[in-house]
Legacy VTK file of the C-alpha trace (Angstrom):
# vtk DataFile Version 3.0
C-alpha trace
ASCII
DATASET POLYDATA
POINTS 379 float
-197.420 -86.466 87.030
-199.025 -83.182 86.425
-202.831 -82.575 86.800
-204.713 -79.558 85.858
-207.716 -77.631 87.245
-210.715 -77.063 85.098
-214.307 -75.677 85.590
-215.442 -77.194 82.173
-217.340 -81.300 83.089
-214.127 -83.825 82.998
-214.301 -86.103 80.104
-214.354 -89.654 81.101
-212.955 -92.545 79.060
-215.172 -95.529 78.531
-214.045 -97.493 81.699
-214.789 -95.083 84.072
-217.607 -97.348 85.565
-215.257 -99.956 85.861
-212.808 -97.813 87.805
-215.624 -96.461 90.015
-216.535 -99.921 90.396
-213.263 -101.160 91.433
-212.925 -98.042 94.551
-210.496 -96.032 92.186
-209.957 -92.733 93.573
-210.565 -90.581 90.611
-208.814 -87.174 89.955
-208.709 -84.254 87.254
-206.061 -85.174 85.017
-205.688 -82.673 82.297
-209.466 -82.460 82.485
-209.924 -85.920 81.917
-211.493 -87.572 85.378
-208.726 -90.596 86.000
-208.157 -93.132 88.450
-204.973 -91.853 90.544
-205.382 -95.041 92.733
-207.312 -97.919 94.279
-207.715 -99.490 96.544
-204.206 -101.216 97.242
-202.387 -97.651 96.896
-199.693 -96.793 94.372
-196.833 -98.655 96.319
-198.580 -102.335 95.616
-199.632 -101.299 92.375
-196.413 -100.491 91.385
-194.834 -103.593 92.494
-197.382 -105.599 91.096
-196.186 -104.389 87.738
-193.140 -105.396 88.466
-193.653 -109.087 89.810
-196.663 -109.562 88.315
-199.303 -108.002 85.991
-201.465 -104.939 86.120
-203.642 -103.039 83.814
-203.654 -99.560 82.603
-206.303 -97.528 80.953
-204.905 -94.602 78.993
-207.830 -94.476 76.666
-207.321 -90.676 77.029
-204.599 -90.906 74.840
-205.275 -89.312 70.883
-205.179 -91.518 67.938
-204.760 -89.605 64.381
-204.768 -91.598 61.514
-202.872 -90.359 58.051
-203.770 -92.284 54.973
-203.082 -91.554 51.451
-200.171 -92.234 48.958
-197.962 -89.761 50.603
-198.666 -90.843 53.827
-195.085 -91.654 54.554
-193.347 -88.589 53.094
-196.750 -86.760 55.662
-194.916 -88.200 58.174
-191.881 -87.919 57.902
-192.203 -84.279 57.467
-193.403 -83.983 60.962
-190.895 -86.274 62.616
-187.687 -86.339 63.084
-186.970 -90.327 63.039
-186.824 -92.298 60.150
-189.881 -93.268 58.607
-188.475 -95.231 55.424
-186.811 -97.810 58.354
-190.477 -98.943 59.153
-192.124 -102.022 57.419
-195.905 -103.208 57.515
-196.639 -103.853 61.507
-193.578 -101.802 62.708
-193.606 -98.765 65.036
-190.966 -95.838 66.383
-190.706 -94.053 69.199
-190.439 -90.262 67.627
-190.703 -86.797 68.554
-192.176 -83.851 66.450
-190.479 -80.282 66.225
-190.994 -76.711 66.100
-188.779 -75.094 63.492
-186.323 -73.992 66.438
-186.103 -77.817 67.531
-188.408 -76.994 70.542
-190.411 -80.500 71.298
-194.182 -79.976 69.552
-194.740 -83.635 71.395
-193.401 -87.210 71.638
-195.120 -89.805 70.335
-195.008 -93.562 68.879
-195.617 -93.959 65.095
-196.978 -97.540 63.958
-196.902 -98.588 59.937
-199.873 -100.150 58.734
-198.871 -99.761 55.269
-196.976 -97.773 52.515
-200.214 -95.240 52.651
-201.681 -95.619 55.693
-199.853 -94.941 59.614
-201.057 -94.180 63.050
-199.947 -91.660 65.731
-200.768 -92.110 69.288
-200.694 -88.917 70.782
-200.486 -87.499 74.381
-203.677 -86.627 76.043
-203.017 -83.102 77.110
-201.412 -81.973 73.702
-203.931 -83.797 70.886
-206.122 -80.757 69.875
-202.285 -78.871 69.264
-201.018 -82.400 67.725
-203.571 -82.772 65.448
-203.843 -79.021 63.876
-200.177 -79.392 63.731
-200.454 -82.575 61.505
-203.244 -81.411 59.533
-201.572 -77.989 58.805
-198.417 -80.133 57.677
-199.631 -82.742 56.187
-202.037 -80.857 54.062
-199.565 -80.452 50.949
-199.468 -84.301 50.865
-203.115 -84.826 50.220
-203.318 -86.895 52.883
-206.393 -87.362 55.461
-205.350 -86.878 59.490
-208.402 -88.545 61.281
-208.572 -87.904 64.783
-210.271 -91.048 66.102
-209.049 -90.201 69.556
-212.764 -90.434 70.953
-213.342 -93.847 68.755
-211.051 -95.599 70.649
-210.085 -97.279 73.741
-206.656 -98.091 74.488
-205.606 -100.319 77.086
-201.818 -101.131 78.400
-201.027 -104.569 80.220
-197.571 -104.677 81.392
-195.303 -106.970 83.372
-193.810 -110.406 83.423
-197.108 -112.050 83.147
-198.088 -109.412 80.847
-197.672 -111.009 77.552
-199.117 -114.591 78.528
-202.033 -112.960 79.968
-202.786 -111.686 76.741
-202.191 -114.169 74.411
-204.115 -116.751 76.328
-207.165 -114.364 75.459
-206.523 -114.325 71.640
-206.517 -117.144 68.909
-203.329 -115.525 67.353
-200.001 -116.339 68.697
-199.414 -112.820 70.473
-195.980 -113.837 72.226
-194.607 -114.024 68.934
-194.979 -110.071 68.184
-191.314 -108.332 68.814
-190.964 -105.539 70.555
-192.088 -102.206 68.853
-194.069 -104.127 66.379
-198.445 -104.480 66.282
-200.925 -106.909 64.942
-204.430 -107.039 64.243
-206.092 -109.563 66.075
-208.826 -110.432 68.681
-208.168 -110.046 72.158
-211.163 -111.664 74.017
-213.686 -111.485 71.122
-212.501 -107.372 70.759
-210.671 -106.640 67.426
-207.422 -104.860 69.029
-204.098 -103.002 67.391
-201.989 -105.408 69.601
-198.712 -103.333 70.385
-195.811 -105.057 72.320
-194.813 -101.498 73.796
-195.397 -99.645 76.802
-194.485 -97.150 79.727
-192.945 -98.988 82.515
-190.071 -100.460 81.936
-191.751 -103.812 81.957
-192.656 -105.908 78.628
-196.356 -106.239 77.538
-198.913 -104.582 75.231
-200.873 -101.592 74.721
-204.612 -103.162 72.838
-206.113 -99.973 71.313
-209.922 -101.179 70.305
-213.592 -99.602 69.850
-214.221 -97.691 72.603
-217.014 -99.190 72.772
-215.351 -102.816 73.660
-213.173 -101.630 76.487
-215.438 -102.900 78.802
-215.810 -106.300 77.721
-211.779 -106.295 77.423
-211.503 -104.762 80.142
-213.372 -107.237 82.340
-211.745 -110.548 80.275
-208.417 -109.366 81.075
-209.418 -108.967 84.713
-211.017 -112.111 84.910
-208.550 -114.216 82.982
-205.638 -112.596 84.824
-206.889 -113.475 88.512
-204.514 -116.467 88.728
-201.875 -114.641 87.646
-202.202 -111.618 90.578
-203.593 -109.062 87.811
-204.079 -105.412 88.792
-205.996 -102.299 87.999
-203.222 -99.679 88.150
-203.839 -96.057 88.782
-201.949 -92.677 87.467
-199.306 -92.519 90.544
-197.972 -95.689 89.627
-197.754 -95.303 86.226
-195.274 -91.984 87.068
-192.967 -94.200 89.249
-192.968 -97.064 87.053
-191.778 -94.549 84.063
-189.565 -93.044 86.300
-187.997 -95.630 87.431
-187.196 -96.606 84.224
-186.101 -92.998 83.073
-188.804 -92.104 80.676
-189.806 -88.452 79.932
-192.951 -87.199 80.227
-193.819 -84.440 78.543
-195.124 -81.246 80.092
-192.626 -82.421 82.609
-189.316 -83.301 81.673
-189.721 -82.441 77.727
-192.167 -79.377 76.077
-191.972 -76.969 73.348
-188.805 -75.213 75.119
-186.427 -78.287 74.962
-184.581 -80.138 71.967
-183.629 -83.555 71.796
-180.414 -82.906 72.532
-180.435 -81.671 75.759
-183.445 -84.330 76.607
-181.303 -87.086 75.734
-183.195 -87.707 72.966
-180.894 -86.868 70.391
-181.218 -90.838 68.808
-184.316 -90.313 67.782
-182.939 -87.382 65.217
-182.143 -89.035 62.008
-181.025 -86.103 59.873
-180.729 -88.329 56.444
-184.476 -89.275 57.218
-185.256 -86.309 55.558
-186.414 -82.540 55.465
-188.284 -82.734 58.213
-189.748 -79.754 60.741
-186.993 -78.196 62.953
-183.734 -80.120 60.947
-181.536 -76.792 60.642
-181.980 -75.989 63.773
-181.391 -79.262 65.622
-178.083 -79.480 63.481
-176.751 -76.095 64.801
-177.716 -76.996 68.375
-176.211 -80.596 67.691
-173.020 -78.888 66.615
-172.662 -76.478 68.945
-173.646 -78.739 71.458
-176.319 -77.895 74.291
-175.722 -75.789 76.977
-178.240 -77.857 79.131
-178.747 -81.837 79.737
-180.877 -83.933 81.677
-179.820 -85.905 84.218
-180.998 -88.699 86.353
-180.276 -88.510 89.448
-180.172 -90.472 93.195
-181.108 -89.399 96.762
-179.489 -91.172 99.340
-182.440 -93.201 101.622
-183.739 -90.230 104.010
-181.986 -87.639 102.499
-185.461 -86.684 101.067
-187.723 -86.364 97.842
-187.050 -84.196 94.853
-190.452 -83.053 93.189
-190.722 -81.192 89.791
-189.792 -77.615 90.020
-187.408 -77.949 92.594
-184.364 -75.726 92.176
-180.921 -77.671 91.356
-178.316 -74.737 92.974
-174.427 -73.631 93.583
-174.321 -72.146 97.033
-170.458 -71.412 95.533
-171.900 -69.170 93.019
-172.875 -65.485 93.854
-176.134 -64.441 95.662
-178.965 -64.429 92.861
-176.792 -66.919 90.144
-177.124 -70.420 92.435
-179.928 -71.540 90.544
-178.302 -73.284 87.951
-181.366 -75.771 87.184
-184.471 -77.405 88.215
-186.359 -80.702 88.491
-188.359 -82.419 86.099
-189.965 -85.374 88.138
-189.212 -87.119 91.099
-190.243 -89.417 93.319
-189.495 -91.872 96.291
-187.920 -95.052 94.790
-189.916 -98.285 95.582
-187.908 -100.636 92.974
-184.751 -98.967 93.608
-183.409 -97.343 96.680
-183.637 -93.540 98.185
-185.049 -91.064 95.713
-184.150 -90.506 92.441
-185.524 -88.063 89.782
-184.277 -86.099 86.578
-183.472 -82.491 86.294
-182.379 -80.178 83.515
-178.150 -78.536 84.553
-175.175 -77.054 82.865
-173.457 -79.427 80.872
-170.425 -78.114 82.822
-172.059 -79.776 85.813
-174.242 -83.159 84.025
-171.044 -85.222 84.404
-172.268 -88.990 85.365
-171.141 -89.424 89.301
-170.812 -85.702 89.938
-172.788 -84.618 93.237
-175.452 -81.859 92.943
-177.724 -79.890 95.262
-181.156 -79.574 95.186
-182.898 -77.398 97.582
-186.181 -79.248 98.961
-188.898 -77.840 100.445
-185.836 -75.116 102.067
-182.923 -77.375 102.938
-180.081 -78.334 100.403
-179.849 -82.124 99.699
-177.208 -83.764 97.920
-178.125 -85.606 94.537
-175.479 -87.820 92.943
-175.678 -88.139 88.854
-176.551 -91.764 87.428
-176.315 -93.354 84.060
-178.677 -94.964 82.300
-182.380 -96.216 83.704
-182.502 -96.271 87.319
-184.088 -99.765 87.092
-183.584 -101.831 84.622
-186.134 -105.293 83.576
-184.078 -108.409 84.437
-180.637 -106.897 85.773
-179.217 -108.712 89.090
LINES 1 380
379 0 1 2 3 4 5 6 7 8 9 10 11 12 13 14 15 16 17 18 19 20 21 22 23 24 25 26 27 28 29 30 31 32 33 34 35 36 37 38 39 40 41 42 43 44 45 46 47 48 49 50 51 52 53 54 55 56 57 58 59 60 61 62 63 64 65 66 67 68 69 70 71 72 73 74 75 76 77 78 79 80 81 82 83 84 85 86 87 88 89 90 91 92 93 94 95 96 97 98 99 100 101 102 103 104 105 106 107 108 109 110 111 112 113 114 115 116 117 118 119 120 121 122 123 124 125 126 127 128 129 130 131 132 133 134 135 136 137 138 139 140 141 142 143 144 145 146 147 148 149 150 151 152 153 154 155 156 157 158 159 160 161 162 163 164 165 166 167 168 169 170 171 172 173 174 175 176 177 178 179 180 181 182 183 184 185 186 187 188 189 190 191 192 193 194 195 196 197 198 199 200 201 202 203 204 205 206 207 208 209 210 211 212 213 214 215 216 217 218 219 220 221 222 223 224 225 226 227 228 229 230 231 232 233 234 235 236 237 238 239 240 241 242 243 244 245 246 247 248 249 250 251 252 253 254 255 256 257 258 259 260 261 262 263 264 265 266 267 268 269 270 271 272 273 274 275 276 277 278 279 280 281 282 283 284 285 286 287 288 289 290 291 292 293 294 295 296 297 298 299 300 301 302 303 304 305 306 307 308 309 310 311 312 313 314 315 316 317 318 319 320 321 322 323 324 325 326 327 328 329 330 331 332 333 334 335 336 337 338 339 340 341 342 343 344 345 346 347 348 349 350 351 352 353 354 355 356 357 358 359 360 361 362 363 364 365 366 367 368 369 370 371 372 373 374 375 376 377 378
């Protein structure tokens, strides 16, 4: 989870009282002022989302907006999934490229119709995002509306997740599949009701007015007492992702990485279309890439990977052991020891192989995993 320093006045979202309210301790996150924590500390939160229910504000996500009669072939030109597979109140989990395949952002597409889609954005990158989709999408005559600061969005994840939320709504929310949205009142507050999320855990993210976050906000926390509901800060929302092997970008994907060699590469559809940065992801698909990231587990106490760490071979020559580095990592607290992912030679990504990364000066031994390190409902 990656904050930044700014002298310009942090924006706030419109449930910043709330978190103030609730003893949040509130940090500079990509110059947005978010609650890291509360009171419980990241550990409960985080297992609260698992056994329970907790809430997440990410209402400084961006929201753009394409409409017009070419809104899907818009689209589709900046993404490299397949926008023709959607129907009316379906979305897709996407990335957009740079003509060399480099990663412009990923993002979640969601159909409202044949001429109108939405794009939720990540917070640090939506001023690039949205001059890249308005330069794009221009020779579509379509309209990209940012309503980033319009709306509030809201994420409610766990097992009690989805009753929580449909006991607040007079439309029969448990109903929605996953990656698919209505429109429909959540507590009196006209919501895009999304069964998605970012912890491994099923729910919904509600994006609404900003200006009816609060009231949602506070019907959510008051409905979901019984169930052991949650505010849930920033730190947990990295080790619930992690956990559950999801990139974040900045992190573990940017504008130097391809699919590919994110593990991403199902989310390149190359009969989709002539989409941004096609040619190049099919040479790098055929020659295969010379990098991959892994997940990876610490034995308990053998210590804590963190972003930037070096992955080495002390068998290799003085000045060539750094053969890769860490993307995120973190202790596990729904899984044992540490685990993490890191970017390493294909020659060395093989699933069980051991690696080394050097922490904080001492070499630890990492062992290469499959797959999510947890997964919803297994054992």
């Amino acid at each position: 989870m990656a904050a930044s320093d700014t002298s310009s006045p942090l924006r706030r979202t419109p449930l910043y009282d709330a978190h103030e309210a609730s003893g949040a301790r509130i940090i500079d996150f990509g110059g947005w002022a978010m609650p890291v924590q509360y009171r419980p500390g990241i550990i409960k939160e985080h297992k609260n989302v698992r056994e329970a229910v907790g809430l997440f504000d990410v209402s400084h996500m961006g929201e753009a907006r394409v409409r017009g009669d070419r809104a899907g072939e818009a689209v589709q030109r900046v993404i490299t999934n397949d926008v023709s597979k959607l129907v009316d109140g379906a979305a897709v989990y996407t990335v957009m490229c740079h003509p060399d395949g480099g990663i412009v952002d990923d993002c979640i597409v969601y159909r409202w119709s044949a001429r109108e889609y939405l794009i939720i954005l990540n917070a640090a990158n939506t001023d690039k995002d949205l001059a890249w989709l308005r330069e794009h999408c221009a020779p579509y005559g379509v309209d990209v509306v940012d309503e980033s600061e319009a709306t509030a969005l809201i994420a409610v994840q766990g097992p009690k997740a989805v009753g929580l939320v449909d006991r607040l709504s007079p439309a029969a929310l448990a109903d929605v599949p996953g990656f698919h949205f209505v429109d429909a009142e959540v507590a009196g507050v006209r919501c895009m009701v999304a069964r998605t999320g970012y912890t491994g855990e099923d729910g919904f993210e509600l994006a609404c007015p900003a200006d009816g976050a609060p009231r949602l906000w506070a019907a959510l926390l008051s409905e979901g007492a019984a169930d052991g509901v949650m505010p849930i800060g920033l730190g947990a929302r990295d080790t619930l992702r992690i956990e559950a092997r999801l990139c974040l970008y900045g992190n573990d994907i940017d504008d130097t990485t391809n699919p590919y060699e994110a593990g991403l590469g199902w989310v390149v559809k190359p009969a989709a279309g002539d989409f941004i940065g096609k040619d190049a992801l099919a040479a790098i698909k055929q020659a295969g890439p010379t990098r991959k990231l892994v997940g990876f587990a610490i034995a308990d106490k053998g210590g804590i990977a963190r972003p930037d760490y070096p992955v080495v071979d002390r068998d290799r020559p003085e000045g060539e052991q750094h053969i890769g580095r860490v993307t995120s990592g973190t202790k596990g607290i729904s899984v044992p020891g540490a685990i993490g992912m890191a970017y390493v030679p294909v020659a060395d990504a093989a699933v069980g192989a051991e690696i080394t990364i050097e922490c904080r000066g001492k070499d630890v031994p990492a062992t290469i995993v499959k797959g999510k390190f947890y997964q919803r409902g297994a054992g």
